[in-house]
C-alpha positions in Angstrom: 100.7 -22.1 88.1 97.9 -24.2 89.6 100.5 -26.3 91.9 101.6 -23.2 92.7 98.4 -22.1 93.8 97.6 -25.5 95.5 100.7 -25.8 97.7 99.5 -22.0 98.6 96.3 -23.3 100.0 98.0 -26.5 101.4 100.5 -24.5 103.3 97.9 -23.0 105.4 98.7 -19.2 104.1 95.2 -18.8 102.9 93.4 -18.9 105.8 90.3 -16.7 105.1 87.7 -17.3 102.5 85.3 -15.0 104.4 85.3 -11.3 105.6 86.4 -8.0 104.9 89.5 -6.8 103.3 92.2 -4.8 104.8 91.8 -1.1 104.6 93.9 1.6 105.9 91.2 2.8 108.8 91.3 -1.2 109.8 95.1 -0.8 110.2 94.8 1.4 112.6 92.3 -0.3 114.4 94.6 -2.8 115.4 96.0 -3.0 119.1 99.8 -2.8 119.0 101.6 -4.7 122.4 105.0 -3.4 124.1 106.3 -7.0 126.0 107.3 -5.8 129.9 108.6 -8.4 131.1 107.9 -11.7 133.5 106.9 -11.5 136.8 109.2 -12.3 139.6 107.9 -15.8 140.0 108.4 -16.1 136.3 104.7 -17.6 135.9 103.1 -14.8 133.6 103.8 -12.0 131.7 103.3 -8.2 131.4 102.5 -6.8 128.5 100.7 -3.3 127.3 97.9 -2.7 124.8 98.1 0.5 123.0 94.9 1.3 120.6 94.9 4.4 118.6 92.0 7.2 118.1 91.5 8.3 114.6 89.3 11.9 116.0 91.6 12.5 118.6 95.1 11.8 116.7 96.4 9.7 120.2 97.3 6.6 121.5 96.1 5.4 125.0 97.8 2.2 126.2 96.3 -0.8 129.1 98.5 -2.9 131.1 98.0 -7.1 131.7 99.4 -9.4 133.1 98.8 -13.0 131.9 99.8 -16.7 133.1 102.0 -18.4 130.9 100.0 -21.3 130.7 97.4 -19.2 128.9 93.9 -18.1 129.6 92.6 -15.1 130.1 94.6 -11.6 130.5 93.9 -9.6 134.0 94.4 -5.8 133.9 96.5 -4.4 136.1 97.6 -0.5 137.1 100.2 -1.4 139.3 102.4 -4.0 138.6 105.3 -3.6 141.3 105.0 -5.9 143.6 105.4 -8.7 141.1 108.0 -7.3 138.6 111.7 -6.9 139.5 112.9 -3.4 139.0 115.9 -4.0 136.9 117.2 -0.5 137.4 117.6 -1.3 141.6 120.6 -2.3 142.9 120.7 -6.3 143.9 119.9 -5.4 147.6 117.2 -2.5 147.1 119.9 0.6 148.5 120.8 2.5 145.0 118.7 3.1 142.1 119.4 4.0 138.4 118.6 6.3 136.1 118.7 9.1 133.5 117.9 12.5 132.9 119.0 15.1 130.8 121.9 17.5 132.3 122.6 21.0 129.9 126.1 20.5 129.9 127.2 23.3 126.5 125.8 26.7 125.6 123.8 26.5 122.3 121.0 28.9 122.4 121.4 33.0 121.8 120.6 33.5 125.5 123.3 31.4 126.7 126.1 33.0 125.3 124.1 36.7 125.9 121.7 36.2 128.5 120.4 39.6 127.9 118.8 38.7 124.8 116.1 37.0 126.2 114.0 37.0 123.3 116.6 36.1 120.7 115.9 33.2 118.5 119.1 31.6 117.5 121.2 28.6 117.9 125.2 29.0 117.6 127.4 26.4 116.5 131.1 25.6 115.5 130.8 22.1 115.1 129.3 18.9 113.8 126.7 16.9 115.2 124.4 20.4 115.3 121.4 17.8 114.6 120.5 14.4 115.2 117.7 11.7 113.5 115.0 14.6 114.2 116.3 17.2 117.0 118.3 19.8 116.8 121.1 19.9 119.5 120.1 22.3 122.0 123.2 21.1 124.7 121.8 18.9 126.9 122.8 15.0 127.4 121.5 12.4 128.9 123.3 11.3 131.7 122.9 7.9 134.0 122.1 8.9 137.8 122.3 7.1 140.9 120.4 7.6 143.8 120.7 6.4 147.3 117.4 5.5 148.5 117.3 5.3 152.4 119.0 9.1 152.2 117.9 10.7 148.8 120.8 11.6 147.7 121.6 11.4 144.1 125.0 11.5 141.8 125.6 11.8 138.5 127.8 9.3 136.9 129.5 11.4 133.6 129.4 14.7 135.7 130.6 17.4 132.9 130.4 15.0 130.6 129.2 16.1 126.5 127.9 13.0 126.0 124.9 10.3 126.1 123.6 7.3 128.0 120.9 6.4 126.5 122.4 6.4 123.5 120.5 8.4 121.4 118.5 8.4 119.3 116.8 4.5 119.8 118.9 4.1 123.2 116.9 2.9 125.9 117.3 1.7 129.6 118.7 -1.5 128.0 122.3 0.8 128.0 122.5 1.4 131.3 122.4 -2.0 134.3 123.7 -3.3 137.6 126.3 -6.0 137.8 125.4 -9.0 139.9 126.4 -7.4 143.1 125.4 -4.1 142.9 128.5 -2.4 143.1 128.9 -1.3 139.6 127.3 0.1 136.7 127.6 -0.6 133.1 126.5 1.6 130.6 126.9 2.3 126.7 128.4 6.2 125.8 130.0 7.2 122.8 132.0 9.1 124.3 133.5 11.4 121.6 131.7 14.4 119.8 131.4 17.0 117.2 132.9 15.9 113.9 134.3 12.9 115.8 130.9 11.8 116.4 129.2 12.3 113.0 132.1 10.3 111.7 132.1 7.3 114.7 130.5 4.4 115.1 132.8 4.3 118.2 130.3 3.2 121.2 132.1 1.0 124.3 130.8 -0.4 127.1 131.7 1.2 130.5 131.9 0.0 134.4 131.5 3.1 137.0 132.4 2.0 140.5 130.2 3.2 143.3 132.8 2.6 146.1 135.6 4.7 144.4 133.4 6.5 141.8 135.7 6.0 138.7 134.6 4.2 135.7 136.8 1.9 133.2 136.2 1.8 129.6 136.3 -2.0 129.5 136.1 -2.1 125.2 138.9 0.8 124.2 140.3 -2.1 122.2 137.0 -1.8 119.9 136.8 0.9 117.8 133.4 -0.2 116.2 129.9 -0.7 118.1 130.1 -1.9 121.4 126.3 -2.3 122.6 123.6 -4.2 124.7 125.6 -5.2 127.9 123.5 -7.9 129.8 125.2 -9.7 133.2 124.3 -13.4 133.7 123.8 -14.9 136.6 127.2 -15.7 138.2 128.7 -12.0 137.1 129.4 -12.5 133.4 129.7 -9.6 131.2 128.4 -10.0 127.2 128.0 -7.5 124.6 127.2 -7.1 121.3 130.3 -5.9 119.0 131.1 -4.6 115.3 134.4 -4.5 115.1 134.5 -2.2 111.7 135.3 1.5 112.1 132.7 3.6 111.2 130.2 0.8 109.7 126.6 0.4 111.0 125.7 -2.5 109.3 128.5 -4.8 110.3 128.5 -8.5 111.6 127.2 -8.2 115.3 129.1 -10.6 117.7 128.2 -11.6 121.3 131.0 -11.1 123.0 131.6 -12.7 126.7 134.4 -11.5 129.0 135.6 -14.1 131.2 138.5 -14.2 133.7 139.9 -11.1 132.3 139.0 -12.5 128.4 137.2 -11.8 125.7 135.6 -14.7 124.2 133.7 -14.4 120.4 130.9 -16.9 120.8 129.8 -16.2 117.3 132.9 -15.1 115.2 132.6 -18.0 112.7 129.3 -18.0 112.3 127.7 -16.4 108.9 125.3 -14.4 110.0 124.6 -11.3 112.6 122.9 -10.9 115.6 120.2 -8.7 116.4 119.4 -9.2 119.8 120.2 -11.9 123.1 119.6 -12.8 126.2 121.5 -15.0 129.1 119.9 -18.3 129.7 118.7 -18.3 133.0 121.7 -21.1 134.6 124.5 -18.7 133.1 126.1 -21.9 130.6 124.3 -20.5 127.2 123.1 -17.2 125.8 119.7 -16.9 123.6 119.9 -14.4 120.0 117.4 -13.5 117.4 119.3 -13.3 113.8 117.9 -12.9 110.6 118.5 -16.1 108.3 116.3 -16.8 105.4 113.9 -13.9 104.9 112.9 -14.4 108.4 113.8 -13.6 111.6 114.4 -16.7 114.6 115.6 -17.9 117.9 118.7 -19.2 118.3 120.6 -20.3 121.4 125.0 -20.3 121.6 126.5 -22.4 124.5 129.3 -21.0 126.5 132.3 -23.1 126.0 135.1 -23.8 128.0 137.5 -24.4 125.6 136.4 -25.1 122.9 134.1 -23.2 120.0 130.8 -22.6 121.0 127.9 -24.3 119.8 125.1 -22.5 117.8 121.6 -24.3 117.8 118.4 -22.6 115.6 115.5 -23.6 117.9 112.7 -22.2 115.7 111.8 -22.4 111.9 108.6 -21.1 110.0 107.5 -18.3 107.8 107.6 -15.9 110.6 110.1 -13.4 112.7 110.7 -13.8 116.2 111.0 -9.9 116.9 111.9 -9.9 121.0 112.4 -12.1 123.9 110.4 -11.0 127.0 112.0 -13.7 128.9 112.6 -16.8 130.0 110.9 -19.2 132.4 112.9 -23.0 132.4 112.4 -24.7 129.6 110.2 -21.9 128.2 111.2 -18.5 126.7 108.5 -16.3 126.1 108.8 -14.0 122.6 106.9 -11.5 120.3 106.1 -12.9 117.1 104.9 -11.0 113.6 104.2 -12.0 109.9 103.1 -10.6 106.9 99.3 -10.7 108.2 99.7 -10.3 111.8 100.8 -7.7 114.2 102.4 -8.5 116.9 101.4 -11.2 119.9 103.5 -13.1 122.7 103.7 -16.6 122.1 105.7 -19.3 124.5 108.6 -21.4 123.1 109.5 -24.7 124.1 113.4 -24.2 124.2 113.6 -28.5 123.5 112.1 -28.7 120.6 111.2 -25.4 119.0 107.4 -25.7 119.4 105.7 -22.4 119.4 101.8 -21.8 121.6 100.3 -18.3 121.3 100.0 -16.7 124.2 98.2 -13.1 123.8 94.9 -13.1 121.4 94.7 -9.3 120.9 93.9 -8.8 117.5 92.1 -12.5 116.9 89.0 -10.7 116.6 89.9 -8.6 114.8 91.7 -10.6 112.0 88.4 -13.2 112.1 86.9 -10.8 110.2 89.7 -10.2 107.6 90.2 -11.9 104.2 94.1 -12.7 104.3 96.6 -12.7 101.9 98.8 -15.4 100.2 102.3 -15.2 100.7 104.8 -17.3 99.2 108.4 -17.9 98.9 110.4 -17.7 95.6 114.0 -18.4 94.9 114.7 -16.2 92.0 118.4 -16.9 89.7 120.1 -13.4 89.8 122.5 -12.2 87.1 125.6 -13.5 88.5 124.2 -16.8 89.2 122.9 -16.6 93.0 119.6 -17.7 94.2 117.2 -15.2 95.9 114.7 -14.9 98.2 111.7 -13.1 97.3 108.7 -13.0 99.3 105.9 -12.5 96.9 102.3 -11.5 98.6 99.0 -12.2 96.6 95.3 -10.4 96.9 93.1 -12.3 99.5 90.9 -14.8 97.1 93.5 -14.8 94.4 92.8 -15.9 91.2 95.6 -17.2 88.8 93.3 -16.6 86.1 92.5 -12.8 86.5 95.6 -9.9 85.5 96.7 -8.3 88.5 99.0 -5.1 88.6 102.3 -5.3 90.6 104.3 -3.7 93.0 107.9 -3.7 93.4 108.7 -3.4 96.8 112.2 -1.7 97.2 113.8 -2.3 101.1 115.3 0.5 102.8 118.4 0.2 105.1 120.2 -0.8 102.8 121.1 -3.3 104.9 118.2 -4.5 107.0 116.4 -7.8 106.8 113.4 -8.2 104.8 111.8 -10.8 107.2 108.3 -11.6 107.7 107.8 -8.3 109.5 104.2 -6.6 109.9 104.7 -2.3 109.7 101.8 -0.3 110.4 102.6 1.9 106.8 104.2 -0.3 104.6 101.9 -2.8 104.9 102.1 -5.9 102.3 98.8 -7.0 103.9 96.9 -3.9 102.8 98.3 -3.4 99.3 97.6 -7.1 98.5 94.1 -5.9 99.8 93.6 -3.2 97.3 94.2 -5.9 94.6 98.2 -5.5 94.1 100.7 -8.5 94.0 104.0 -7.5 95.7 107.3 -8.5 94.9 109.5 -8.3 97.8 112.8 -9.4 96.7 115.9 -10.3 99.7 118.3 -8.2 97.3 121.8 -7.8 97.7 122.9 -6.2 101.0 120.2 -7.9 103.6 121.3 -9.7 106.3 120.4 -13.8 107.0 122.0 -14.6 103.6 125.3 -14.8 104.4 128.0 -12.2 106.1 129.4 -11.9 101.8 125.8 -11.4 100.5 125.2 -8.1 103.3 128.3 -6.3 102.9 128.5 -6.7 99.2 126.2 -3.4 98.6 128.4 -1.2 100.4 129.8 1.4 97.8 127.7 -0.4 95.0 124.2 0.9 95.8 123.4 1.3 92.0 125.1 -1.9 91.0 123.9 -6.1 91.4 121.3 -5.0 94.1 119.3 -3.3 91.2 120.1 -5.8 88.8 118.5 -8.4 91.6 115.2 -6.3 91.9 115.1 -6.1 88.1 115.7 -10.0 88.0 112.7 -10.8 90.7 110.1 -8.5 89.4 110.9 -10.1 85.4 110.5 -13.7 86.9 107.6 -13.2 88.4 106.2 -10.9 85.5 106.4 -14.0 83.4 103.4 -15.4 85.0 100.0 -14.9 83.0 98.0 -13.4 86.5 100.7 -10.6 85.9 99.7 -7.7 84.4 103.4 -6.9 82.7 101.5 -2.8 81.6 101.0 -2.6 85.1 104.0 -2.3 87.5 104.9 0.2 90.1 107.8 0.2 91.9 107.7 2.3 95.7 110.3 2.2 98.8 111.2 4.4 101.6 115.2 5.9 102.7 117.3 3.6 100.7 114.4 2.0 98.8 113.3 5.8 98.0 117.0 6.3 96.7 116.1 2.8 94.3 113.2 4.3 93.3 114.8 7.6 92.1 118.0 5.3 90.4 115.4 2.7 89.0 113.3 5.9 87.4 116.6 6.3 85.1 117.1 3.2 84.4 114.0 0.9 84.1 114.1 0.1 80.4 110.4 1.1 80.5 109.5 -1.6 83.1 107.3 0.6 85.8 104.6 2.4 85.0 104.7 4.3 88.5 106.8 5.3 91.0 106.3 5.9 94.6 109.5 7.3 96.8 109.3 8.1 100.8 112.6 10.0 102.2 114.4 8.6 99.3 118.1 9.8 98.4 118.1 11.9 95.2 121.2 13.5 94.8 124.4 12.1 96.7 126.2 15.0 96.6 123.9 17.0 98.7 123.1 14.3 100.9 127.1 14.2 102.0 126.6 17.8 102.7 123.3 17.8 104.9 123.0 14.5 106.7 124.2 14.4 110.3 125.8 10.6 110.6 129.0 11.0 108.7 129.5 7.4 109.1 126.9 6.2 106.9 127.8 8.4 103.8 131.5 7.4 104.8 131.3 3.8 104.5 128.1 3.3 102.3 129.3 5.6 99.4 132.5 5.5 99.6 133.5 9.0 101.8 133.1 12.6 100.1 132.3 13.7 97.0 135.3 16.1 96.3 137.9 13.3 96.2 139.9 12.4 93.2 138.2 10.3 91.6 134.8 10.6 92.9 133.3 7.8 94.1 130.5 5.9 91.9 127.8 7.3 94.3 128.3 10.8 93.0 129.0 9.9 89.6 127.4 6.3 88.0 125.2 5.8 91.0 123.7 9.3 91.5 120.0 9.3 90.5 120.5 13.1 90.0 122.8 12.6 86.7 119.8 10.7 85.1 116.9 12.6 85.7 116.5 13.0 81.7 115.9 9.6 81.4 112.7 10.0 84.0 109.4 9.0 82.2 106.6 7.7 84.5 104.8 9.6 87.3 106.1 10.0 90.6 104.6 10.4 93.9 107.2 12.2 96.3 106.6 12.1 100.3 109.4 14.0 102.4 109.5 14.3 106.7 110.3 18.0 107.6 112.0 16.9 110.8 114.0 14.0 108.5 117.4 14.8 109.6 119.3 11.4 108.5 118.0 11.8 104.5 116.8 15.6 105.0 114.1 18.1 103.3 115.8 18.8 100.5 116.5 15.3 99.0 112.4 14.9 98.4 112.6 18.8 97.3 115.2 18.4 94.7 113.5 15.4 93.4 109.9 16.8 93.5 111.1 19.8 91.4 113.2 17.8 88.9 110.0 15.8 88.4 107.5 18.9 87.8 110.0 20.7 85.6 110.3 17.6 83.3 106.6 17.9 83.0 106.0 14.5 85.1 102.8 14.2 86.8 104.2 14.0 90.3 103.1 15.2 93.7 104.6 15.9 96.8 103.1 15.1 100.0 104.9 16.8 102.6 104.8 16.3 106.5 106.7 18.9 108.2 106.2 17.5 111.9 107.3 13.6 111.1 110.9 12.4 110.8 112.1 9.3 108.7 108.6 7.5 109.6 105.1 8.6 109.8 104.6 8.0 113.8 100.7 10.0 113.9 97.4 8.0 113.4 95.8 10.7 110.9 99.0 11.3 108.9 99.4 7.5 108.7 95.7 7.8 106.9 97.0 10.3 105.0 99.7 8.7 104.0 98.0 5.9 102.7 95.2 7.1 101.4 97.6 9.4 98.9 99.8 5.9 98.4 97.0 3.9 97.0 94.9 7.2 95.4 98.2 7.5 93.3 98.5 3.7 92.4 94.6 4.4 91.5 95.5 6.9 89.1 98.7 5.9 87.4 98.9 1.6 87.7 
């Protein structure tokens, strides 16, 4: 233990001896920055500020611009006439857009508009509801306007469907090719039960000159997203090529002289997110690879395979890239105790500069914590990642209780990300050791090591979080009477499985929009697709799938034994109301000391300042009283 401890303070992790610990008023007080975009000359970058009022439950947000070469930010209100408009067409005559269109009667007065005062919506099919909206029959559709004469046109005229996609679409779906004359945009263009059941988005070209539009990815039946035009006219994409599965590999794909060209089929890993180098010959990606997330670049062969090159490497996650200026792409960068700030890359050598110093301040005045990296031996004989976050001014010699930290997704990366609820930084400030394990099912371990949880969410992926929370419980500072375990969506669901099947191991739980009972999840939530591929389609086959049967945390509630904190979103559409409901009133009627802390105006997240108090006050009063 005291190398360990050492190599912890030798790696520069423990960077605060001084100061104040985190607390979840602090949080808050942190200014969160939204990346624009580089100027036009490509010699600084636009960025916003957002800071958030407690009293006032808003956000108010400041635009900057600042030179790449660093120094201080200068505050802007109109940034114009130094920032390319990426929605106007290459010589300034046509403009994009969207805006919603009602396209489908939905509402009592639209099928009997006498009723005026009727309060009813009428359906008779699926996708009634989406992530947190009900569907009311209006899409968004893409728009083109003709400047010098004001006319405007819409693109999917008639059309029952949406560009953006939603409900995370953005004007990223939507973009000119290189001369203007067409538009590329993402649709998935099917609907009602089709489109709960889909994953079928594709990539198409409208023509302005003869006003038809190609679907130019019918051959995909998968995800077909982020369309981005390099310089000379070159069309990439991202691409799962997997029916009906969200959390597939994700390919660039490159079409060239009439061809589709994989850049990244035989790598092991997926992509996230990329960019075209600025000379056309390579494309920039962000993948997730090692519990982190980092910049990679993939050249555009000729014949050959293409080349893929890692530029950076640390304990951190490149989360965007704002763009890219020569030998110099500029990114937004998190880790476990920092928010977000832009920082420069050298695209030679990897070497990283900050660039924006929003929160320095701020976090000059915070004790930080200790974060270290463990490769833990799973039951079937893998090695794991698990991040493992200690109190600020650790001591190896004092007990500390612990948290196991249960990922949602299931398949998203547990990187060195910083979220603004659950928040490693401040529960290792309240005195809490967390053990974040890269269980089965996360990408940046492998292609194998991501799909494996598919249709065996109570199988090795709970064996691994039972295997990283015993290692680490075999260190003395542990104290093994005082372990909680808490996760949100498919952590939640862990939580609820783990509760009947823990062997006595947590003394707490803690569950956010967690799946309870499998059956009725099928039946409520809106993307078929999910519950399709990830347990294993619907519940009424013969034989039922494991979800509804082995894997159900329903079937053991007997076995439940520890308190169990319950938080549910009203407007949760993907894991809905009754999920935290069911599990709430299992828990009382078992005689559990349990609560349920209910927000009927937030969906899967917790998006308002004083809720996000709330919420975490009534997280670490409940540790308080049962850990």
């Amino acid at each position: 233990m005291k190398k360990l401890y050492i190599f912890l303070i030798l790696s520069g992790i423990c960077l605060s001896a001084t100061g104040q610990t985190m607390t979840p008023e602090k949080l808050w007080e942190l200014k969160r920055i939204s990346p624009i975009g580089l100027t036009t000359n490509g010699e600084q970058v636009i960025y916003s500020s957002s800071s958030y009022d407690i009293n006032s439950n808003t956000s108010s947000a400041q635009t900057f611009v600042l030179s790449l070469k660093g120094g201080e930010p200068i505050q802007v209100t109109n940034y114009d006439s130094i920032f390319k408009d990426s929605k106007l067409s290459p010589s300034g005559e046509y403009k994009i857009f969207s805006k919603e269109v009602k396209i489908q009667p939905v509402y009592g007065d639209d099928f009997y508009p006498e009723m005026k005062k009727s309060d009813v919506y009428i359906y008779d099919d699926l996708n009634y509801r989406h992530w947190d909206t009900w569907e009311d029959g209006k899409y968004s559709h893409v728009f083109v306007k003709n400047i010098p004469t004001g006319e405007e046109w819409d693109i999917m005229q008639g059309e029952p469907h949406d560009t953006p996609l939603q409900p995370f679409g953005g004007a990223e779906d939507y973009i000119w090719n290189q001369d203007g004359s067409k538009v590329f945009y993402v649709s998935k263009k099917v609907k009602g039960r089709e489109y709960a059941e889909s994953t079928n988005t594709d990539i198409y070209a409208y023509d302005l000159a003869s006003k038809t539009t190609t679907n130019l990815t019918d051959d995909n039946e998968g995800y077909d997203t982020s369309p981005a035009i390099s310089k000379d006219g070159t069309l990439a994409w991202l691409q799962m090529d997997e029916p009906g599965y969200e959390a597939d590999k994700n390919d660039i794909i490159v079409l060239r002289d009439g061809h589709k060209l994989n850049l990244t089929k035989e790598w092991d890993g997926t992509v996230s997110s990329f960019l075209w180098a600025e000379d056309g010959k390579k494309l920039f990606f962000i993948a997730p690879i090692a519990g982190t997330k980092q910049l990679f670049e993939v050249n555009l062969p000729k014949k050959a395979s293409a080349e893929i090159k890692q530029i950076t490497q640390g304990q951190f996650d490149i989360t965007a890239m704002v763009g890219q200026s020569n030998n110099t792409m500029v990114v937004t960068r998190t880790d476990m105790n920092h928010a977000s700030e832009i920082y420069t890359v050298n695209l030679r050598n990897g070497k990283m500069d900050q660039l924006s110093h929003v929160n320095d301040g701020f976090y000059d005045t915070i004790k930080l914590s200790q974060i270290e990296k463990r490769m833990v031996s799973t039951t079937d004989g893998k090695e794991m990642l698990t991040w493992v976050i200690y109190p600020p001014d650790f001591d190896p010699n004092k007990k500390y209780p612990a948290l196991l930290y249960l990922q949602g997704g299931p398949q998203s990366p547990l990187s060195q990300f910083y979220s603004f609820r659950w928040n490693f930084q401040l529960m290792a400030a309240n005195g809490y050791i967390v053990v974040a394990p890269n269980r089965r099912g996360m990408p940046g371990h492998g292609v194998a090591w991501n799909e494996q949880i598919s249709g065996d969410w109570g199988g090795q992926n709970m064996k691994d979080y039972l295997s990283a929370i015993d290692e680490v419980s075999k260190e003395d500072f542990i104290d093994k009477d005082r372990i909680g375990a808490v996760g949100a969506s498919y952590g939640g669901y862990s939580v609820y499985y783990l509760a009947g099947h823990h062997d006595n191991r947590f003394k707490t739980f803690i569950a956010h929009d967690g799946i309870f009972n499998t059956r009725s999840m099928y039946g409520t939530t809106e993307e078929l697709f999910f519950v399709n591929k990830d347990m294993g389609g619907p519940y009424w086959q013969t034989p039922s799938p494991k979800a509804y049967t082995e894997f159900n945390p329903i079937n053991f509630v007997e076995k439940w034994n520890a308190p169990m904190l319950i938080i549910q979103g009203g407007k949760d559409f993907r894991v809905p109301i009754g999920q935290g409901l069911e599990a709430f009133q299992a828990a009382q009627l078992r005689g559990l000391k349990s609560k349920l802390l209910y927000f009927p105006m937030e969906n899967h997240w917790i998006l308002s300042p004083q809720n996000g108090i709330i919420w975490q006050k009534e997280f670490f009063k409940w540790l308080e009283e049962t850990l």
